[in-house]
N, CA and C of each residue as an Amber inpcrd file, in Angstrom:
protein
   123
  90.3810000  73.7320000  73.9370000  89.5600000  74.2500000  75.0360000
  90.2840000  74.0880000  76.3730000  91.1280000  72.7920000  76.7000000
  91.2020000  72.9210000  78.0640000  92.7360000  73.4670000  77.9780000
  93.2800000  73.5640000  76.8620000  94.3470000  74.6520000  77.0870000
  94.0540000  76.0180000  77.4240000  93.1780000  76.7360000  76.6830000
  92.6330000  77.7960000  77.1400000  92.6780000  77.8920000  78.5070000
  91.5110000  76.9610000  79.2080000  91.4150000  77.0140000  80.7080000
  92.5570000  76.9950000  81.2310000  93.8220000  76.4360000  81.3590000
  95.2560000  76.4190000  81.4110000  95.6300000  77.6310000  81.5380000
  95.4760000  78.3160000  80.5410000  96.1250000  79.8340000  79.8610000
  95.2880000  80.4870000  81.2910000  94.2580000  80.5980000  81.0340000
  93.2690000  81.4180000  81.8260000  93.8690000  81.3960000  83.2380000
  94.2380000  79.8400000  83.7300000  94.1700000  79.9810000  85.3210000
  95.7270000  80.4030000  85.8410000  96.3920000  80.2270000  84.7210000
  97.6750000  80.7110000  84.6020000  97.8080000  82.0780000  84.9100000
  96.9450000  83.0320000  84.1860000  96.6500000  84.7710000  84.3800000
  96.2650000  84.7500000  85.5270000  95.2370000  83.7180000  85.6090000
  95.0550000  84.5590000  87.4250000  95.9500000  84.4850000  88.5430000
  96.8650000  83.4480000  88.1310000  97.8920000  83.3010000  88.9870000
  98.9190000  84.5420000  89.5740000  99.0820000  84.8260000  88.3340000
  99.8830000  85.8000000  87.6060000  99.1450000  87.0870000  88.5640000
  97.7170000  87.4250000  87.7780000  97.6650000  88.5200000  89.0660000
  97.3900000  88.6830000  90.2490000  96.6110000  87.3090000  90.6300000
  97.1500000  87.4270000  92.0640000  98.2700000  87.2630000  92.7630000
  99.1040000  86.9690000  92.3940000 100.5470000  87.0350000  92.8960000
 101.0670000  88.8490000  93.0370000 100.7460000  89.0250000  91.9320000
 101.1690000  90.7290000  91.5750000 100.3050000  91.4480000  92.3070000
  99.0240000  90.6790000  93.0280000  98.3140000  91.9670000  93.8450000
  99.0380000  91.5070000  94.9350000  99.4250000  90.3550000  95.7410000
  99.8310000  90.1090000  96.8750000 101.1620000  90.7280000  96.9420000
 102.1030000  90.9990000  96.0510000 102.9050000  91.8720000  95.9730000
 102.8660000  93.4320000  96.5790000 101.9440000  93.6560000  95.2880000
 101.9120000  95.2960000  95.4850000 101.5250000  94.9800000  96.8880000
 100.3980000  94.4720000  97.4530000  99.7400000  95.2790000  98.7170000
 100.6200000  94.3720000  99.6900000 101.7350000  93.7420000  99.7090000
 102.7830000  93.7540000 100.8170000 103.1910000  94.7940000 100.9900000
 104.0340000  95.6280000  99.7650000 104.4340000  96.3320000  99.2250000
 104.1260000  98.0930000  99.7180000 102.5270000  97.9360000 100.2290000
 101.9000000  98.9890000 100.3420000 101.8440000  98.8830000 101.5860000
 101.8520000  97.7830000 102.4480000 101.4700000  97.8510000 103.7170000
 103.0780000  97.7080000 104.5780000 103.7870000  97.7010000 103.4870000
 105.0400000  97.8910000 104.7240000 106.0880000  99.1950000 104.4930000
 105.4980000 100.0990000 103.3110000 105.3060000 101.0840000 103.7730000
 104.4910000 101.8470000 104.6240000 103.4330000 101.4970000 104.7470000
 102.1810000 102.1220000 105.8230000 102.6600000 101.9320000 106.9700000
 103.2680000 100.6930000 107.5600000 103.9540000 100.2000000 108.8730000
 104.9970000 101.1950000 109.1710000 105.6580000 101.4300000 107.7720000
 106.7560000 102.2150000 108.1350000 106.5050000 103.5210000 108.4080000
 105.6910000 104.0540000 107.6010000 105.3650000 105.6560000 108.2750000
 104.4750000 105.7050000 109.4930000 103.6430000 104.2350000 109.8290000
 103.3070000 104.6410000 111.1260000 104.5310000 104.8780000 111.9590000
 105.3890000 103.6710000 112.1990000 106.5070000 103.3160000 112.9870000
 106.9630000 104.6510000 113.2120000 107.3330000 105.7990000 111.9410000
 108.2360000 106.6280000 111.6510000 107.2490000 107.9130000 113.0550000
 105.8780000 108.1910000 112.0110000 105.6180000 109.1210000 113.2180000
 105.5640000 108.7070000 114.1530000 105.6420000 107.5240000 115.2500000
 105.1040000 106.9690000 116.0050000 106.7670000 107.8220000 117.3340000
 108.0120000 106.9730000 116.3470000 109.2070000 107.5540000 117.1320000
 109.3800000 109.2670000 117.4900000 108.4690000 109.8170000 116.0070000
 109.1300000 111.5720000 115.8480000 108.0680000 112.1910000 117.0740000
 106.9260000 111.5650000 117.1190000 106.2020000 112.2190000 118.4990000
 106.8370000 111.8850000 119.5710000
């Protein structure tokens, strides 16, 4: 049983790491295409 819980809190680790990823990921592209139109206007 408390391996399980182990296993379990292990996954969440796992995806929260991988969401804090992606949505760095997402937001520094977003920065970047603001930045981008920001210069072309």
């Amino acid at each position: 049983m408390k391996l399980t819980e182990e296993i379990k809190a292990s996954i969440n680790d796992d995806s929260a790491l991988c969401w804090l990823v992606t949505s760095s990921l997402e937001n520094t592209q977003y920065i970047t295409k603001r930045a981008i139109s920001l210069f072309a206007n």
